[in-house]
N, C-alpha and C positions, 0 to 999 in steps of 0.2 A: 584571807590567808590565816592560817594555823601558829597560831604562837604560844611558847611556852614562856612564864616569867617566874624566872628564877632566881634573879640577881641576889645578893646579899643585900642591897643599897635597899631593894623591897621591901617592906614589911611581910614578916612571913602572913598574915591576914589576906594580903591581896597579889601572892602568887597562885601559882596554878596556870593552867591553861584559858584563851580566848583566839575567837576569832576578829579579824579586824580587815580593814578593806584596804583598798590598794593604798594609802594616806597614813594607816596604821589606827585608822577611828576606829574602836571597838562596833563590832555589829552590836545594835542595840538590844534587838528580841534574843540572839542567842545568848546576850551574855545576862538578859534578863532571865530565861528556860535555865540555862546554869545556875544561876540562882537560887530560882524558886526551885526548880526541881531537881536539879544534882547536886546542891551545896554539901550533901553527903556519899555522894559518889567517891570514888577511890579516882585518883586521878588516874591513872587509865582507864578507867569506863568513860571520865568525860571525854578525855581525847578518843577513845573509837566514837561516841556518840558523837561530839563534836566534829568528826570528819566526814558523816554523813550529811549534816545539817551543813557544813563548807561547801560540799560538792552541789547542795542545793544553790546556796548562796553567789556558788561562781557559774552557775546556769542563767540563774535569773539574772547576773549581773552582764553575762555575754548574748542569753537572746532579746532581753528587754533593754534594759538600761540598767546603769552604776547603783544600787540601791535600789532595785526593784522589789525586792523581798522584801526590807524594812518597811517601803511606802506603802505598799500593798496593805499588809499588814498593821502599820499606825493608825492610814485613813479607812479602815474595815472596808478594802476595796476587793469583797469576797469575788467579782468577775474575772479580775486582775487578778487576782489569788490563785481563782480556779484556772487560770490561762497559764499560769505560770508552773502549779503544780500539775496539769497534764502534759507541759512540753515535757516535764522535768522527767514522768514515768514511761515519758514515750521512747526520751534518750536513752533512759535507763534498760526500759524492752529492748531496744534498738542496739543494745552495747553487744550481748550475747547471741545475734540473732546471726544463720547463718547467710552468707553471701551479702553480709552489710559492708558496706565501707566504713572501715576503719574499727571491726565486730572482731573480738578476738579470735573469734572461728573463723574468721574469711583469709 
């Protein structure tokens, strides 16, 4: 899930945007990718990137398991990986396709 931390009581160093799972655990590789590589982003570019990388995250977590994404990835389970990122671009095909259930066009 998509969280924004803004509190006053925060350190302004460690507001910003992260994802975190149903427990409120920070996902671990996104907020390591935010890191490394958007620690200069404008926070709205991470939040749009960030909701990409969520919508990945709540795929893997509803056809696999709770943490399939992060496993996958810690234990370099590139099969599991590649399992995970084909259902992922098939749902995504599948959103806009016409006469799908549940396809914006149907």
């Amino acid at each position: 899930m998509f969280v924004r931390v803004s509190a006053d009581v925060v350190p302004r160093a460690l507001r910003g945007v992260a994802l975190v799972d149903d427990n409120h655990v920070p996902r671990y590789w996104a907020a390591v990718w935010l890191v490394v590589a958007g620690s200069q982003w404008a926070m709205s570019t991470q939040s749009m990137r960030l909701r990409y990388v969520e919508n990945l995250y709540e795929h893997a977590d509803q056809a696999f398991k709770a943490n399939a994404l992060d496993d996958a990835l810690s234990e370099l389970d590139d099969a599991r990986l590649a399992d995970i990122l084909e259902s992922w671009f098939v749902s995504l095909r599948n959103l806009n396709r016409p006469g799908f259930c549940g396809g914006s066009n149907s």
